[in-house]
N, CA, C and O atoms as CSV, one atom per row, in Angstrom:
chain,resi,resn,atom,element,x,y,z
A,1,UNK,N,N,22.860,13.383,-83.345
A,1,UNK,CA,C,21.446,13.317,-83.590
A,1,UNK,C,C,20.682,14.028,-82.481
A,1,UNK,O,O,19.726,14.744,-82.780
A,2,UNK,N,N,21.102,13.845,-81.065
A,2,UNK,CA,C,20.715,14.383,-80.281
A,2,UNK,C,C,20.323,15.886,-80.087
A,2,UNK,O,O,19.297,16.395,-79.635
A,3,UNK,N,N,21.541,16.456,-80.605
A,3,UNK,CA,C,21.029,18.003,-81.073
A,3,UNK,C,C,20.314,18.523,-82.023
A,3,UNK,O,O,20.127,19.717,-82.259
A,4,UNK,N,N,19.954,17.694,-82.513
A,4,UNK,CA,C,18.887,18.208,-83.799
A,4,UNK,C,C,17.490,17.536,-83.898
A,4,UNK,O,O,16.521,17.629,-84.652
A,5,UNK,N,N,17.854,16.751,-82.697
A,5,UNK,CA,C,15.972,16.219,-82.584
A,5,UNK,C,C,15.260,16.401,-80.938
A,5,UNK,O,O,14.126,15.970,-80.726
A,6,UNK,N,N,15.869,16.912,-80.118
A,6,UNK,CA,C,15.719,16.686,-78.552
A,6,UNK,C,C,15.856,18.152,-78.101
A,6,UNK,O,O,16.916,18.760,-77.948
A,7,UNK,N,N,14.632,18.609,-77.918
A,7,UNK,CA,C,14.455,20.149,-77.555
A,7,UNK,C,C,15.287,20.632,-75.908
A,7,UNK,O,O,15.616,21.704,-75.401
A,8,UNK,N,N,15.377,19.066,-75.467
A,8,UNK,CA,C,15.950,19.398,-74.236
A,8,UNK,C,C,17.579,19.088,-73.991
A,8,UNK,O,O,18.120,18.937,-72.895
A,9,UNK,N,N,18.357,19.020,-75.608
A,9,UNK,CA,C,19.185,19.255,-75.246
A,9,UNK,C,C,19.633,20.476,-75.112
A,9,UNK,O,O,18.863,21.433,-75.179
A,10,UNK,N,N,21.390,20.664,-74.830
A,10,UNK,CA,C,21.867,22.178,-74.930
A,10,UNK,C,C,21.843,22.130,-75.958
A,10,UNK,O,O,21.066,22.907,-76.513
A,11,UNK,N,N,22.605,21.271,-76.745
A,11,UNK,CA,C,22.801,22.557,-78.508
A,11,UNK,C,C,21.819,22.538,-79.115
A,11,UNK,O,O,21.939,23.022,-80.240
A,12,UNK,N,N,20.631,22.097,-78.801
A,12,UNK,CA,C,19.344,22.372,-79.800
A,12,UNK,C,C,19.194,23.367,-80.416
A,12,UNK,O,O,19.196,23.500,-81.640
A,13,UNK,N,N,19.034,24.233,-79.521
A,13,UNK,CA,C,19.216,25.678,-80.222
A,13,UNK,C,C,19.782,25.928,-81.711
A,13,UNK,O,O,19.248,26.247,-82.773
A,14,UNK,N,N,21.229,25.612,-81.274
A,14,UNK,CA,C,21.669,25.941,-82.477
A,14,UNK,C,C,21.371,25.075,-83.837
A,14,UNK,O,O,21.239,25.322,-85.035
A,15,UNK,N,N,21.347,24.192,-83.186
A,15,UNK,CA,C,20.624,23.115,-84.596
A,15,UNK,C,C,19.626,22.485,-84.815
A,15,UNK,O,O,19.273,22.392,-85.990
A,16,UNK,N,N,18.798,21.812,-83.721
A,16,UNK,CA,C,17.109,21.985,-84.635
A,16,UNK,C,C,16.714,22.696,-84.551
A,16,UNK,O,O,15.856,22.795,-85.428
A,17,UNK,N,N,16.766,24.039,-83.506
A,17,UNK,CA,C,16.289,25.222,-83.060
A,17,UNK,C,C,16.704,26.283,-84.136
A,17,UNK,O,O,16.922,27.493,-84.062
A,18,UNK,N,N,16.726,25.548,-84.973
A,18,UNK,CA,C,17.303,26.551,-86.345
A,18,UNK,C,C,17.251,25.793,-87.457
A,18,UNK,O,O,17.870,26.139,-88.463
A,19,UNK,N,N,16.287,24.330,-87.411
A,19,UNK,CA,C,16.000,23.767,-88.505
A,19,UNK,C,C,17.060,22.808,-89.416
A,19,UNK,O,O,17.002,22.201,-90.485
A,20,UNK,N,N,18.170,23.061,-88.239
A,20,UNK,CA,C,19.256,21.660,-88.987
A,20,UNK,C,C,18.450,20.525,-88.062
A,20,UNK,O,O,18.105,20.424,-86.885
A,21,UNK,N,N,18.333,19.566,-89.532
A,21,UNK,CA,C,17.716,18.336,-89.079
A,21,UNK,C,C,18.304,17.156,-89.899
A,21,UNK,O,O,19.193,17.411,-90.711
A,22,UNK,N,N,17.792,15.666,-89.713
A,22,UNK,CA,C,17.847,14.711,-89.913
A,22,UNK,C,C,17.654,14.585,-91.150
A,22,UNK,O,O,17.368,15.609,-91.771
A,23,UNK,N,N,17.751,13.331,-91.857
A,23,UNK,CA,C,17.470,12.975,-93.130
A,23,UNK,C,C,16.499,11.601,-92.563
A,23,UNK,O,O,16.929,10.487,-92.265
A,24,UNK,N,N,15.113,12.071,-92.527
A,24,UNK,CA,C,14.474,10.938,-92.072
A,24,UNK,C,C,14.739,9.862,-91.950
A,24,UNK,O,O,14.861,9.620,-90.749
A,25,UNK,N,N,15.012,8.510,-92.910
A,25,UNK,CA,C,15.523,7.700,-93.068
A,25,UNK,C,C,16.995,7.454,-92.478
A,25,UNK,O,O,17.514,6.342,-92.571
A,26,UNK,N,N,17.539,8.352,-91.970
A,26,UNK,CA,C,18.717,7.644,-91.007
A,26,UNK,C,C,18.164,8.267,-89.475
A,26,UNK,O,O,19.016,8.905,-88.857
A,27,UNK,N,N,17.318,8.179,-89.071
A,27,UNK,CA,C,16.580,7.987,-88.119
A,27,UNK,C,C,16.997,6.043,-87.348
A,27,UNK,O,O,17.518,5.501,-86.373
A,28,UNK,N,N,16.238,5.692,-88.769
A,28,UNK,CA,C,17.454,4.256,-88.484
A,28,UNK,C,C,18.505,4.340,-88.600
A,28,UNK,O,O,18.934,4.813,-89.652
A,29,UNK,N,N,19.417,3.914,-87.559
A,29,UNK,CA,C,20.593,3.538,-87.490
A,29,UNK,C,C,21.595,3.146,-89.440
A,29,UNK,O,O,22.308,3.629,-90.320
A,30,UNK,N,N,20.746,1.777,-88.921
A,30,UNK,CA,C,21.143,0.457,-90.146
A,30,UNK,C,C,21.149,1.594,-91.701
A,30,UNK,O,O,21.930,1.381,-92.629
A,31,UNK,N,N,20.375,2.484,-91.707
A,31,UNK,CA,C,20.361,3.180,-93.238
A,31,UNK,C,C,21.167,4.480,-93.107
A,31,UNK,O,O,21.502,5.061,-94.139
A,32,UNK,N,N,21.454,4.908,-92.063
A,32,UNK,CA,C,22.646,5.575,-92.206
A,32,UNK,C,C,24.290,5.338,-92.237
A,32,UNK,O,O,25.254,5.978,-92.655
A,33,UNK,N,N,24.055,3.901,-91.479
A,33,UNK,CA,C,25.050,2.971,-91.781
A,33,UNK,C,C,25.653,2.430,-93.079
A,33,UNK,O,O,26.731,2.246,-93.644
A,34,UNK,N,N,24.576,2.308,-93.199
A,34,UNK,CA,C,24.861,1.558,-94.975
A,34,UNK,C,C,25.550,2.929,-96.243
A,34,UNK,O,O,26.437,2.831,-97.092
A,35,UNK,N,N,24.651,4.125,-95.846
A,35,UNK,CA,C,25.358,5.082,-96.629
A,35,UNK,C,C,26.604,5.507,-96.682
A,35,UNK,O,O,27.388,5.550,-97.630
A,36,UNK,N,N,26.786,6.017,-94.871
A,36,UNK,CA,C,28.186,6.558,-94.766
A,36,UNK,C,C,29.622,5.391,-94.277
A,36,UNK,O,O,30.821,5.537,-94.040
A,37,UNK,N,N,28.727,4.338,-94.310
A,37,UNK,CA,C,30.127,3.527,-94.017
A,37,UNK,C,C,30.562,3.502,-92.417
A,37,UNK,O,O,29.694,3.842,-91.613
A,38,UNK,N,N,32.192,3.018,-91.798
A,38,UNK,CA,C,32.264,2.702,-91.100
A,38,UNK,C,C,33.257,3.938,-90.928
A,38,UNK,O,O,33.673,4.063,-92.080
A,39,UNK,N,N,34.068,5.222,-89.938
A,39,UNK,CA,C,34.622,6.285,-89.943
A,39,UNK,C,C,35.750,5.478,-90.259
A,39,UNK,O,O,36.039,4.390,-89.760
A,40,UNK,N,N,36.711,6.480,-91.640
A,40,UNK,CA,C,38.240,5.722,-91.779
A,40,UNK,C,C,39.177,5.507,-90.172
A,40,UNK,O,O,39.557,4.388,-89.825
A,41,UNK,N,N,39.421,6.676,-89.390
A,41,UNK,CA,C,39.773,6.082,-88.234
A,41,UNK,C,C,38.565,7.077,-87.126
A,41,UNK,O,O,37.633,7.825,-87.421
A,42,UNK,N,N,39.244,6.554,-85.558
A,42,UNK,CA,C,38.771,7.114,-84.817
A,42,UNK,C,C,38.627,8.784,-84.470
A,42,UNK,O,O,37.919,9.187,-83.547
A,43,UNK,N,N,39.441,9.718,-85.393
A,43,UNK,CA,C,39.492,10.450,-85.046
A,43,UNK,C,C,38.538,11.978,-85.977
A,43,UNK,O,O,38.474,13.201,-85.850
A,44,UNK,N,N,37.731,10.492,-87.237
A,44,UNK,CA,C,36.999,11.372,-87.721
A,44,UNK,C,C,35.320,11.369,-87.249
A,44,UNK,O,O,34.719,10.452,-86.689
A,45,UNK,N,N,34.907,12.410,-87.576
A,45,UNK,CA,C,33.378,12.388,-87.020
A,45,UNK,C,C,32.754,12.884,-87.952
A,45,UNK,O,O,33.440,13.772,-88.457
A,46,UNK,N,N,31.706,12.755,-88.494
A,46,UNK,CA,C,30.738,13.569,-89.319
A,46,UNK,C,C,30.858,14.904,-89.641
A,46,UNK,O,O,31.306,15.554,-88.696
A,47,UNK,N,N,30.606,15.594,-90.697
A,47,UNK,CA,C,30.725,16.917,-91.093
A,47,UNK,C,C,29.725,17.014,-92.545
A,47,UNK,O,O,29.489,16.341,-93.548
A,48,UNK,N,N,29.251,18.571,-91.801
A,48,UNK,CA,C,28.359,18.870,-92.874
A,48,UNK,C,C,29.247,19.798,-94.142
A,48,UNK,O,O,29.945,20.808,-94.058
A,49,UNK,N,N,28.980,19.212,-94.930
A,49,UNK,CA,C,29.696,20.577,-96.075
A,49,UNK,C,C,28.783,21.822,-96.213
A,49,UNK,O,O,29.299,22.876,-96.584
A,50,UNK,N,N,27.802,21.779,-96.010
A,50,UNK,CA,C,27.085,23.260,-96.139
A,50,UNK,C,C,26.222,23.223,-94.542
A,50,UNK,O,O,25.253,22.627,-94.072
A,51,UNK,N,N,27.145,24.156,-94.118
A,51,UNK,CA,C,26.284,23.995,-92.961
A,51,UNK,C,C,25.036,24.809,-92.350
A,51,UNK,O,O,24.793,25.043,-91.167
A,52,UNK,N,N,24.120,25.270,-93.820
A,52,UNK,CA,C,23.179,25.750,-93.422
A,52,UNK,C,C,22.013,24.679,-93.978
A,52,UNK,O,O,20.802,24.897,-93.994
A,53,UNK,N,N,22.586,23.661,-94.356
A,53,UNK,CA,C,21.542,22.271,-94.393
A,53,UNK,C,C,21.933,21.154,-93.430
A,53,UNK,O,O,22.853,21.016,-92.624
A,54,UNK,N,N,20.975,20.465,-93.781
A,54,UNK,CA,C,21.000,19.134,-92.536
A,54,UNK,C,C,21.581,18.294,-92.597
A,54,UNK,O,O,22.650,18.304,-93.207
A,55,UNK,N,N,21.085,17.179,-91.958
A,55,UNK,CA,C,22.398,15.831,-91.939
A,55,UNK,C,C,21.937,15.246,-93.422
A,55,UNK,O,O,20.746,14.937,-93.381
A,56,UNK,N,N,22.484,15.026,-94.602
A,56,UNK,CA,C,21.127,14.223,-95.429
A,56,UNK,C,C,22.314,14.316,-96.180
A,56,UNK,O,O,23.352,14.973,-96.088
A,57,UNK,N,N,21.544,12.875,-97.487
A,57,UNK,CA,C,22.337,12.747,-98.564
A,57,UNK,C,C,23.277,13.954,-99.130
A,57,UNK,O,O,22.697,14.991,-99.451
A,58,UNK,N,N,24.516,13.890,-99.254
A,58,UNK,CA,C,25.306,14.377,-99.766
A,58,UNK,C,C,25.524,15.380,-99.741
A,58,UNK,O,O,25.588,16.145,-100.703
A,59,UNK,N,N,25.737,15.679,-98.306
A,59,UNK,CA,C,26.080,17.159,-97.548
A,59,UNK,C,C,26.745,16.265,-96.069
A,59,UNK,O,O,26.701,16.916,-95.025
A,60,UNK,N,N,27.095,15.415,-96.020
A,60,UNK,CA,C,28.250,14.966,-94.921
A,60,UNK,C,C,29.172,14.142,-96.112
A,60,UNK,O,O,29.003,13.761,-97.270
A,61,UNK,N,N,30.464,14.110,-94.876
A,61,UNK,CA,C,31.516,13.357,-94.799
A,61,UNK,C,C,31.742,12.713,-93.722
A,61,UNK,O,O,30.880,12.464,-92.878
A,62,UNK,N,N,33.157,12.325,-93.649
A,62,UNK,CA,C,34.076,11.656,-92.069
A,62,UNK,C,C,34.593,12.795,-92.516
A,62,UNK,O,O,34.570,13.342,-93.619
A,63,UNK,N,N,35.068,13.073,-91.481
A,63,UNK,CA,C,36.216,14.392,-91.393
A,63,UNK,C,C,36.801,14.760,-90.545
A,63,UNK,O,O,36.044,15.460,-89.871
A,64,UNK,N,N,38.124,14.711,-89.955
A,64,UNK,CA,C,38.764,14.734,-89.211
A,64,UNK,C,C,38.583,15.978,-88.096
A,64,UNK,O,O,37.437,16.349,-88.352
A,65,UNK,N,N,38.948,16.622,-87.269
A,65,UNK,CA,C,38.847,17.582,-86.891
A,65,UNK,C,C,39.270,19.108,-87.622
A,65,UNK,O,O,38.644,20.069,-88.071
A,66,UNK,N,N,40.827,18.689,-87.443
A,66,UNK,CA,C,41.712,19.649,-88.586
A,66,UNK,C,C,40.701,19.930,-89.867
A,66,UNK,O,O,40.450,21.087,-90.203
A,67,UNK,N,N,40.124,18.759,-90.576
A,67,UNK,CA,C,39.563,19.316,-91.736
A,67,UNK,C,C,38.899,19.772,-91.722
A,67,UNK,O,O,38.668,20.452,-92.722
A,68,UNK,N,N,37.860,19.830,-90.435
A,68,UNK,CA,C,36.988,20.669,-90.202
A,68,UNK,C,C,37.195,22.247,-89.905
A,68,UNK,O,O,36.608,23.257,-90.293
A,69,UNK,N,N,37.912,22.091,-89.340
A,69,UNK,CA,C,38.132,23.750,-89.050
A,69,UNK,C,C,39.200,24.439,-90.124
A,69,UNK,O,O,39.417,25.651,-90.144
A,70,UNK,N,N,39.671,23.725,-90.786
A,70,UNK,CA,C,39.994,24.371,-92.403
A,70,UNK,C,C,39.252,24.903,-93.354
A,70,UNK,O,O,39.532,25.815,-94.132
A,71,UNK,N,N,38.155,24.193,-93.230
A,71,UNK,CA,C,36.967,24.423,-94.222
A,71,UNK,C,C,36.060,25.545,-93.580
A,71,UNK,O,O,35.043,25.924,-94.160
């Protein structure tokens, strides 16, 4: 989240600084929670499937690393 809402981070740039953003509503925690669930294990993290849109309904997953860089 940090990189896509905090001008003073480093990766801003690349991602709000280029308009990848939030899906308002998971701004709260609790409602992004409820959507994406709890990660199957530790070793997956969020992933966008189109990654010229934002974090938002139905353009993430969990996704492992490997699957990430397959795709």
């Amino acid at each position: 989240m940090e990189r896509t809402v905090n001008p003073s981070s480093s990766s801003y740039e690349k991602y709000g600084g280029k308009g990848i953003g939030i899906f308002s509503e998971w701004l709260v925690y609790e409602n992004f929670a409820k959507y994406m669930g709890t990660p199957p294990s530790s070793k997956h993290s969020i992933d966008r499937l189109n990654n010229s849109k934002g974090y938002e309904p139905g353009n993430v997953r969990w996704a492992t690393m490997k699957e990430q860089l397959a795709e």
